[in-house]
C-alpha positions in Angstrom: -42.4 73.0 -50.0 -39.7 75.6 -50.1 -38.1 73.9 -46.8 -37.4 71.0 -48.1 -35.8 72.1 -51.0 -32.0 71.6 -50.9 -29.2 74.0 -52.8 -26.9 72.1 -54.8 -23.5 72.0 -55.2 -21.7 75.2 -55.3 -17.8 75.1 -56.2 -17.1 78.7 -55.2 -18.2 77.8 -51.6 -16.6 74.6 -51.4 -12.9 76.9 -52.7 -14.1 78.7 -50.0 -14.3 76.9 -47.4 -11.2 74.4 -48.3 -9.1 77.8 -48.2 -10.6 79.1 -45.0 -11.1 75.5 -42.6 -8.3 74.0 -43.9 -7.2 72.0 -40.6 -4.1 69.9 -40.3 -2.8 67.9 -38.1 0.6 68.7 -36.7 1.5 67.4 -33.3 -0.1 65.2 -30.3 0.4 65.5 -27.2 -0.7 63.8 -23.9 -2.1 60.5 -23.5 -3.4 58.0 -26.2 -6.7 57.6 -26.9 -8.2 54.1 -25.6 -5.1 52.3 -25.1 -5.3 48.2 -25.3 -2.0 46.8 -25.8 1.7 47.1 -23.9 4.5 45.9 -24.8 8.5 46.9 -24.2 11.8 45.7 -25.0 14.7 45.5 -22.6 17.1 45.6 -25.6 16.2 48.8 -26.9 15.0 50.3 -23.9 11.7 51.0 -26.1 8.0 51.0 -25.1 5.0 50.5 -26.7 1.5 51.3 -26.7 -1.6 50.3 -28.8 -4.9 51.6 -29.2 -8.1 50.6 -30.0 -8.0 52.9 -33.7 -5.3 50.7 -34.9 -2.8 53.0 -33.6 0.9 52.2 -32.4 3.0 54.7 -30.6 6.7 53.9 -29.4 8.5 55.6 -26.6 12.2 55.9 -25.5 14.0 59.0 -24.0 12.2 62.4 -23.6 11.7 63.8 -27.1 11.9 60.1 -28.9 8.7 59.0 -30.0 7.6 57.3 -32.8 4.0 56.6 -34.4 2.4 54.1 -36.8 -0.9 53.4 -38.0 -2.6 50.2 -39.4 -4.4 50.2 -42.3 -7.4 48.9 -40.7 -8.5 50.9 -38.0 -8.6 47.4 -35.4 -8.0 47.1 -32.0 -4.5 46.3 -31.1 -4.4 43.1 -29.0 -0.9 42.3 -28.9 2.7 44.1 -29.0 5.8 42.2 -29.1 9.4 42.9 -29.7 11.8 40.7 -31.4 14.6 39.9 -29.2 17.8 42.4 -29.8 15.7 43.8 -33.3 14.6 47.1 -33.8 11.1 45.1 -35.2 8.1 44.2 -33.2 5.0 42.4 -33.9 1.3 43.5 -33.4 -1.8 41.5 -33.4 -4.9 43.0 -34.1 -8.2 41.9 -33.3 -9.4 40.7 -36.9 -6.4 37.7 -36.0 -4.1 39.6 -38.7 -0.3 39.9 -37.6 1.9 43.2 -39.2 5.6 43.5 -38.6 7.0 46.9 -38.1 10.6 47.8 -38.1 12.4 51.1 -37.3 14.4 52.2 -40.2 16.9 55.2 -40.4 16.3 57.3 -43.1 18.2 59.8 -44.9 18.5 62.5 -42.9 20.0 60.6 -40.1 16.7 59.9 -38.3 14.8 56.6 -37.7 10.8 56.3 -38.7 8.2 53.4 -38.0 7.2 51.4 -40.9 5.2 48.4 -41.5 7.2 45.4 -43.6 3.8 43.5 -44.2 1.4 41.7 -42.5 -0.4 38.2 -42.4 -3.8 36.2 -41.4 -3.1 32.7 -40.4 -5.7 30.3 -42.3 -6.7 26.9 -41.7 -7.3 24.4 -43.8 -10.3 24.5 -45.9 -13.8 24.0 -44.3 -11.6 24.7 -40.4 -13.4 27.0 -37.8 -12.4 30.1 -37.4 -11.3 29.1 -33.6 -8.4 26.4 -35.5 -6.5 29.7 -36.5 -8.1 32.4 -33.9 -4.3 33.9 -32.3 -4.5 33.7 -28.5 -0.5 33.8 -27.5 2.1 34.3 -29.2 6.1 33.9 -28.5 8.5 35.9 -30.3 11.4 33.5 -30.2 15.4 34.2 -29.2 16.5 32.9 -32.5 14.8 36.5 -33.9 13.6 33.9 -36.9 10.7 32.0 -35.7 7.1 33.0 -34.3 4.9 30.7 -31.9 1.5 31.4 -32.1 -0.9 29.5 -30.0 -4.2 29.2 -31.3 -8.2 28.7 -29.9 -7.9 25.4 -30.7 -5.2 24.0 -28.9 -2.4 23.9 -31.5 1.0 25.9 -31.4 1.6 27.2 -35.2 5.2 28.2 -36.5 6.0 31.0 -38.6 9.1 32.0 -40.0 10.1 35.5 -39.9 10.3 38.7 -41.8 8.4 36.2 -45.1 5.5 35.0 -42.6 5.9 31.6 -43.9 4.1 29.2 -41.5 6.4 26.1 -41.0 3.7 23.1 -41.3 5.9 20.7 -40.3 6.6 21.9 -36.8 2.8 22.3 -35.9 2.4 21.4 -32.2 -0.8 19.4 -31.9 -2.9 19.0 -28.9 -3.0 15.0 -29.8 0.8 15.4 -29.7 1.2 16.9 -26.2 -1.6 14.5 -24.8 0.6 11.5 -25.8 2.7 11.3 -21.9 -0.5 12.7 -19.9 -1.9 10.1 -17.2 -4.8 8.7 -18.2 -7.2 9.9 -15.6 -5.8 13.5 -15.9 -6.7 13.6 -20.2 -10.3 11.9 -19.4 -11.1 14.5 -16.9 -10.5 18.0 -18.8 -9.9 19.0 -22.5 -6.7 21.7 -23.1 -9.0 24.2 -24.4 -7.4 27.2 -26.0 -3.4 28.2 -25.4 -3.0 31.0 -22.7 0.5 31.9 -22.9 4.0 30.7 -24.5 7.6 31.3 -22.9 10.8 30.0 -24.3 13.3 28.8 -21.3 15.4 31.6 -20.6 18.5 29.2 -20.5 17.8 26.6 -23.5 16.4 28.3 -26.7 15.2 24.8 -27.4 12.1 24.3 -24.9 9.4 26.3 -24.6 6.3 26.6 -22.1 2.7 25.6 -23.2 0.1 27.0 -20.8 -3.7 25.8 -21.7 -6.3 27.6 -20.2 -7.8 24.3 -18.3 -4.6 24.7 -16.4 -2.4 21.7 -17.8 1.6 23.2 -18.8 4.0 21.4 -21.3 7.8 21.8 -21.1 7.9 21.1 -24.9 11.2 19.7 -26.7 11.6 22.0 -30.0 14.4 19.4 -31.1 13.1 16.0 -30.3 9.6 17.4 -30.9 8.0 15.8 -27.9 6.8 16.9 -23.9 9.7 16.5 -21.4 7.7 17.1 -18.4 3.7 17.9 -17.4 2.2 20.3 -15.0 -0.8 19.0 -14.3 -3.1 22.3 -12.9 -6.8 21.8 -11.6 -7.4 25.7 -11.7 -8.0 27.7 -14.8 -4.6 29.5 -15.9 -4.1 32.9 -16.1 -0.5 33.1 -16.9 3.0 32.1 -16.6 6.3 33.1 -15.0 9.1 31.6 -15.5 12.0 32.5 -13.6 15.7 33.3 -14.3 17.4 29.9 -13.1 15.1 28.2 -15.6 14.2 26.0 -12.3 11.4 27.2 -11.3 8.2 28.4 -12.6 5.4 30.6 -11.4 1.7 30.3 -12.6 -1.1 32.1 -11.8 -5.3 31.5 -12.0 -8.8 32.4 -12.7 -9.1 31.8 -8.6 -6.6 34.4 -7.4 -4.0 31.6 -6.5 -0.6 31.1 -7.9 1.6 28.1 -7.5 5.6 27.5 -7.9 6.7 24.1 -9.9 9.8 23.0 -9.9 11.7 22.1 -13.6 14.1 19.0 -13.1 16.6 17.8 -15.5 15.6 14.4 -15.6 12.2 13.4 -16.3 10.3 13.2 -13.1 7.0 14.1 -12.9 6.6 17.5 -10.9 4.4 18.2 -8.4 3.9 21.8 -6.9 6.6 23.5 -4.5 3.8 26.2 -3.1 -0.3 26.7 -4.1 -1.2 29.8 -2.4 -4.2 32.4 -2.6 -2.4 35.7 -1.3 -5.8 37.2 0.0 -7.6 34.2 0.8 -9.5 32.2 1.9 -12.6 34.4 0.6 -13.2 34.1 -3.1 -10.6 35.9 -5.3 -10.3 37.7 -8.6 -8.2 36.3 -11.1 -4.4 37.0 -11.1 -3.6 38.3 -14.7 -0.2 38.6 -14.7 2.7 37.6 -12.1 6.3 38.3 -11.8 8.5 36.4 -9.1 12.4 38.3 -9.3 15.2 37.7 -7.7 17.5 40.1 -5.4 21.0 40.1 -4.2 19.5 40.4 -0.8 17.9 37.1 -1.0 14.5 38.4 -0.7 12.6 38.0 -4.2 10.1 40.3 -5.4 6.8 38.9 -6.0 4.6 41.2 -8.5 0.6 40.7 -9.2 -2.2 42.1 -11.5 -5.7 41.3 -9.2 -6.1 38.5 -6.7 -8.1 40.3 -4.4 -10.7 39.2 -2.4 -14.1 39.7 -4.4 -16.8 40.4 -2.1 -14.5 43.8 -1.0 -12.5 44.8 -4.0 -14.4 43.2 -6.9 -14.4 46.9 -8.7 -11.1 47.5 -8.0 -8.1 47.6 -10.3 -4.9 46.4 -8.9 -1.4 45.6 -8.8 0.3 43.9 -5.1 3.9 44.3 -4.3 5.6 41.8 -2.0 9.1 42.3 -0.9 10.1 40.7 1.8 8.1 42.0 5.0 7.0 45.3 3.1 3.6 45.3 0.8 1.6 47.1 -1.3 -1.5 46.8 -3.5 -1.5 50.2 -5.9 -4.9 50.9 -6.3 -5.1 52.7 -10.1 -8.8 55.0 -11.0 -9.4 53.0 -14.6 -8.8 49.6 -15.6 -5.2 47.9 -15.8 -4.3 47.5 -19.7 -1.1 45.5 -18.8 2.6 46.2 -16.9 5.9 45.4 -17.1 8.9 45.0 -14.8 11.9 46.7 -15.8 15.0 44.7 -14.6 18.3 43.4 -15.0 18.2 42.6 -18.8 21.8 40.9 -19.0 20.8 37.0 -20.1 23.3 35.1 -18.0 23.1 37.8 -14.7 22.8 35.9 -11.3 20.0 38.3 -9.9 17.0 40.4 -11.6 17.6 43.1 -9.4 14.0 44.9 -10.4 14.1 48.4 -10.3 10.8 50.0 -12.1 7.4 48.5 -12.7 5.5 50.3 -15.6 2.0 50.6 -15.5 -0.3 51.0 -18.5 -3.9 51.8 -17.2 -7.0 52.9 -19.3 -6.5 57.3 -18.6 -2.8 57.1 -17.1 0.7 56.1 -17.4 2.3 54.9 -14.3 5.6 54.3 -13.3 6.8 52.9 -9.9 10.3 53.2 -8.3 11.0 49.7 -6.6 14.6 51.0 -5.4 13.6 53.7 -3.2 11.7 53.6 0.4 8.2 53.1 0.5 7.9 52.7 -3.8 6.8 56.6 -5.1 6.0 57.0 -8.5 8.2 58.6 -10.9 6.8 61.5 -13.1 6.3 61.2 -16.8 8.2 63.0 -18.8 5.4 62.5 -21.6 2.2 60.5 -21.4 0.6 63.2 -18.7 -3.0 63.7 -19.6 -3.4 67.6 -20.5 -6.5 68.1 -17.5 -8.1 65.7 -15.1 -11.7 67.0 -16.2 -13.0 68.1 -19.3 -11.3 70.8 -20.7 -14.1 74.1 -21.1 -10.7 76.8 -22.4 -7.5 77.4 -23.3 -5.2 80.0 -23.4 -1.6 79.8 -25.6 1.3 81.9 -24.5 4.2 82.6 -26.5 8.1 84.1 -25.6 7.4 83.8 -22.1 10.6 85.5 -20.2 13.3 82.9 -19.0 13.2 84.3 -15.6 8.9 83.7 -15.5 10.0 80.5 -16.7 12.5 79.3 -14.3 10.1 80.7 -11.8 7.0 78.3 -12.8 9.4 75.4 -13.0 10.3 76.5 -9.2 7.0 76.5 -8.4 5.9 73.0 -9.6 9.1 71.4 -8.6 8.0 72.3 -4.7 4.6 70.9 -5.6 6.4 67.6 -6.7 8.2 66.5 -3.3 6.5 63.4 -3.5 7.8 62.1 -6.4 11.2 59.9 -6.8 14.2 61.2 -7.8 14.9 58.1 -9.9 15.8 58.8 -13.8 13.2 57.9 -16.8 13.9 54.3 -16.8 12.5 54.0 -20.7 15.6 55.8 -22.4 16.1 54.4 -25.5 17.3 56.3 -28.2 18.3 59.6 -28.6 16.3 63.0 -29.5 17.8 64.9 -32.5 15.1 68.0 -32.2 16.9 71.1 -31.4 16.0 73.3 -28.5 12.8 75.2 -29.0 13.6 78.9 -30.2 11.4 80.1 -27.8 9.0 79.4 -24.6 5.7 78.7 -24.9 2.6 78.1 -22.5 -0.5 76.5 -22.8 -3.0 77.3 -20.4 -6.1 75.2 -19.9 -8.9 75.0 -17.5 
């Protein structure tokens, strides 16, 4: 019986071991752990990253980075800035919304903090799917939020209260009103797969539904302008700087370009194409068409290819004219983003990096130089490529050792570009290190 007898609670050994194991926490380094979300804003030269512990982390510059952590430890959907704010917006996956802003403190610095956050509820006895967040629009006006829902409707919120504007609720009876007949009798809108304001006229937005119908919506008037009527499933939408034109991409590895009139024709497609047809494809996620000063636009891809070959593949195609390339990543795509010409009223996007956020790496692609080579992180870098079995710290390493291992890995680096860090927002106020350390790890 003596076995299964257990001591009981001795405060000496708990003093004990509180003085002797007491661990804390005072740096990371390296890559987050399970990342899920991506976001960056061109304003503030800022990026983003979410994780599946509830976890935001911002980058800029080399030595700027800031951190925040939900309350709840949920799985970051979403992360969006708002336009020309040091705030952004996060959506996690309980369908709660928190608003972060960076705020300078005393001592001359800036720190992460959340303002508040906010569940969107339907009316009482609604299904959950009436208020379940499935896109969202951060609007130009830096007061409003767009938040399309499960159910078809677009809800407005005001912004920093949260307050949801009831009277500017966008109603799938609403956009059904100017929809021919045949096309509203042969497919229900289903949920809303992405919102994007017209990047001309604050006052229309985009409205893609999954079951591949798009509304050019009139925030004024309050009423559809003009229908895209899609037969494939929608992925997502483009839409491109003239504010003519707009790309959208499907469940069936196509993507078409419609053209946006000012009067109120009805339009029909310019170009329905399936890059890597005609075999079945995967879906196209995410598509970016950009124009160049050369004339020759860049056309940018998550997925598409063919299924049968490549169906385990993660994947992002290049298209530039005659050159192309599909980067072939080792873990799953999180999301990407093009960083281009920011300036609103430029002629040209003139891309010049594409950001890659996949599930174990960080990857960032030069689209100025020959041939596209990555550029290396400054930060981000995963510590070993295989687990990790020991480590070995050493400290006031000599300068000249020092400028002799950064000889070293410099030749090892050739293939790298020599392009700057394109995410360079802010600027690092830690002082130089008083001395030079090493970690060692195998």
């Amino acid at each position: 019986m003596r076995r299964f007898l257990r001591p009981g609670h001795d405060a000496v050994r708990e003093r004990l071991k509180r003085d002797l194991f007491q661990f804390n926490k005072t740096v990371e380094h390296g890559f987050p752990h399970q990342p899920s979300a991506l976001g960056y804003s061109a304003f503030l030269h800022l990026m983003a990253i979410g994780t599946r512990a509830g976890a935001i982390k911002i980058y800029g510059t080399p030595g700027v980075e800031f951190m925040g952590l939900h309350e709840e430890t949920n799985t970051v959907m979403q992360i969006h800035f708002i336009p020309e704010q040091c705030r952004l917006v996060t959506l996690l996956d309980d369908n709660s919304l928190h608003l972060w802003t960076l705020k300078h403190s005393h001592h001359g610095t800036s720190e992460l903090q959340e303002e508040r956050h906010f569940t969107l509820r339907g009316p009482p006895g609604s299904p959950p799917s009436a208020t379940q967040i499935t896109a969202i629009l951060t609007h130009s006006s830096q007061e409003l939020l767009y938040l399309g829902t499960e159910s078809g409707n677009v809800f407005v919120v005001e912004l920093p209260s949260f307050r949801v504007l009831e009277d500017q609720l966008i109603s799938p009876e609403e956009v059904l009103q100017r929809v021919p007949e045949d096309y509203r009798n042969r497919r229900s809108l289903e949920l809303v797969e992405v919102l994007r304001e017209h990047p001309r006229n604050p006052n229309q937005i985009l409205i893609g539904y999954s079951r591949g119908l798009i509304v050019l919506w009139d925030l004024i008037n309050k009423k559809a302008t003009h229908h895209l009527l899609g037969n494939q499933q929608l992925e997502n939408l483009f839409w491109m700087r003239d504010g003519h034109h707009i790309i959208s991409c499907h469940y069936d590895g196509s993507y078409t370009q419609w053209p946006i009139s000012s009067d109120d024709r009805q339009p029909e497609p310019l170009e329905s194409k399936v890059h890597y047809g005609p075999f079945p494809c995967k879906a196209i996620s995410k598509i970016y068409w950009l124009t160049t000063k050369n004339g020759l636009p860049y056309l940018i891809f998550q997925g598409g290819m063919p299924r049968a070959s490549y169906g385990d593949r993660h994947s992002i195609t290049v298209v530039h004219g005659g050159r192309q390339i599909a980067f072939d990543f080792t873990s799953r795509v999180i999301d990407f983003f093009v960083i281009a010409n920011a300036e609103p009223f430029a002629e040209f996007d003139d891309p010049s990096a594409m950001v890659v956020l996949a599930e174990e790496e960080l990857v960032v692609i030069d689209l100025k130089s020959p041939g596209w080579p990555s550029i290396q992180p400054p930060y981000l870098a995963s510590l070993h490529c295989s687990a990790i079995t020991c480590s070995h710290h050493v400290s006031n390493i000599p300068l000249k050792l020092w400028e002799r291992i950064i000889n070293v890995g410099s030749k090892q680096n050739v293939q790298f570009s020599n392009m700057p860090w394109p995410i360079n927002g802010g600027t690092s106020k830690a002082p130089d290190p008083p001395q030079r350390d090493l970690l060692l790890t195998g």
